[in-house]
C-alpha positions, 0 to 999 in steps of 0.5 A, spaced: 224 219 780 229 216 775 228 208 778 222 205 777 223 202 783 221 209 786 214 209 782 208 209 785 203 204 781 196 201 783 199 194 782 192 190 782 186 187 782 179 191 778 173 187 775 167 189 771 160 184 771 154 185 767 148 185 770 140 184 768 140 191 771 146 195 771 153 193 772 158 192 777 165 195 778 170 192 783 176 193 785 182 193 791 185 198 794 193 197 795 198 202 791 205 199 791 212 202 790 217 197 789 215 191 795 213 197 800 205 198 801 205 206 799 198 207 801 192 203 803 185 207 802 186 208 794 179 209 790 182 205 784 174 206 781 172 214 778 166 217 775 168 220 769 160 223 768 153 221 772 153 214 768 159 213 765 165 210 771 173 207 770 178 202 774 184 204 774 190 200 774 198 202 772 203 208 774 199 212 778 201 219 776 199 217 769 192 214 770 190 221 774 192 225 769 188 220 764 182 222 769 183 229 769 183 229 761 177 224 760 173 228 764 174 235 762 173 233 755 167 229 755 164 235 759 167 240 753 163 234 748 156 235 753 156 242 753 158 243 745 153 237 743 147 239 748 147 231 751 150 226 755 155 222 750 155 215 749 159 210 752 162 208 746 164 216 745 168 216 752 171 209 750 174 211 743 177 218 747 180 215 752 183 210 748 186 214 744 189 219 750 192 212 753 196 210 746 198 217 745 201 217 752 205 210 753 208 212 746 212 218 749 218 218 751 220 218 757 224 215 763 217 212 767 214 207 763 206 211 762 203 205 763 195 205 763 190 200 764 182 202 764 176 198 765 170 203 763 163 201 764 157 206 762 150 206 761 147 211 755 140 211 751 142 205 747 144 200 754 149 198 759 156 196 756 163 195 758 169 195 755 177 194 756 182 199 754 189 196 754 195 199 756 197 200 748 191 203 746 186 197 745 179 197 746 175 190 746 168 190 747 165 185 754 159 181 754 159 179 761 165 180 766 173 183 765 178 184 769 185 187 769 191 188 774 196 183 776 191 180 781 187 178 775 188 170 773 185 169 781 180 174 779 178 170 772 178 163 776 171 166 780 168 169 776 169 163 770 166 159 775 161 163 779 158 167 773 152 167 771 148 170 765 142 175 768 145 176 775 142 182 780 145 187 781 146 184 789 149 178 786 153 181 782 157 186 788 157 179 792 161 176 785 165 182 784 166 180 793 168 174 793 173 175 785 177 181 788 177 177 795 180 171 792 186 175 787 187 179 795 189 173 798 194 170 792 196 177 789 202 181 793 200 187 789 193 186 791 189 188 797 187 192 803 180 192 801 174 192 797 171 197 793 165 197 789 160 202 785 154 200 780 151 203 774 144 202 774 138 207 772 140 212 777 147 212 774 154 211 778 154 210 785 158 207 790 155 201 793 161 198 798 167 200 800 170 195 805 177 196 809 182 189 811 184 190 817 191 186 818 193 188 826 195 183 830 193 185 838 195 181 844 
């Protein structure tokens, strides 16, 4: 697949907010080849550990390889270290793992874009790996994929601080909804998974009918 056109990307809307009690992962469901909807069903959030969990977005061959990787290493670290690793750990992994990966050479571009949100024994935290490698630490909410700016212009205005987890999937709803109605690249659905004390779980996945019957 030497033409661009032909490769298969997320294109999309992801989000993270931090909650008093947890955190909420949101994403859409529509992965994009050129102007054709390749698929409209895609978990763009994945569990790496019980407690650690990632949005996807970027150039899909390479965000499932990444996955692959990340979560074979961190149970090889599990198994060596007698414990569960921290999310800090998970993050400086994978992050390296992204900046070796977009600076190969190749005829696909191996663009990458992870949110990665986790619980350990020192608290809950969410971080942003940018598709050159670059990790920045959130405070309360994120988002990445190309759906984001309609994404930030909720949670800007909508979020606040100590949230539930209950309000944090209807933030995380209404965020994704608002990028799905302006985003070309962005749709299909809704799918959300939380971190609590119970670990990672999957909290909602809605599907957007677009059928006209008569």
């Amino acid at each position: 697949m030497s033409d661009d056109k032909e490769v298969l990307k997320t294109g999309t809307t992801t989000a993270a907010i931090i909650c008093k009690d947890g955190i909420v992962m949101c994403a859409d469901m529509r992965v994009t080849s050129g102007y054709l909807i390749a698929y409209k069903r895609f978990e763009k959030i994945v569990k790496i550990t019980n407690n650690i969990a990632l949005t996807v977005a970027g150039t899909v061959s390479d965000v499932q390889l990444l996955v692959k990787l990340i979560r074979a290493e961190l149970r090889l670290k599990s198994i060596r270290t007698k414990r569960e690793p921290y999310v800090k750990e998970a993050v400086n992994l994978l992050a390296n793992m992204v900046y070796q990966n977009i600076r190969k050479m190749s005829l696909i571009p191996g663009i990458s874009h992870f949110i990665v949100g986790g619980k350990d024994s020192t608290g809950y935290y969410v971080y942003d790996l940018g598709a050159d490698g670059s990790i920045t630490k959130c405070d309360d909410f994120c988002s990445s994929g190309s759906g984001s700016v309609m994404a930030y212009g909720v949670l800007e205005t909508l979020y606040k601080k100590d949230m539930s987890i209950d309000e944090g999937i209807k933030l995380g709803v209404k965020s994704i909804n608002a990028a799905i109605q302006r985003d070309a690249a962005s749709g299909d659905g809704v799918y959300i998974v939380t971190i609590t004390k119970d670990g990672a779980q999957v909290a909602l996945t809605k599907e957007v009918e677009y059928k006209l019957e008569i």
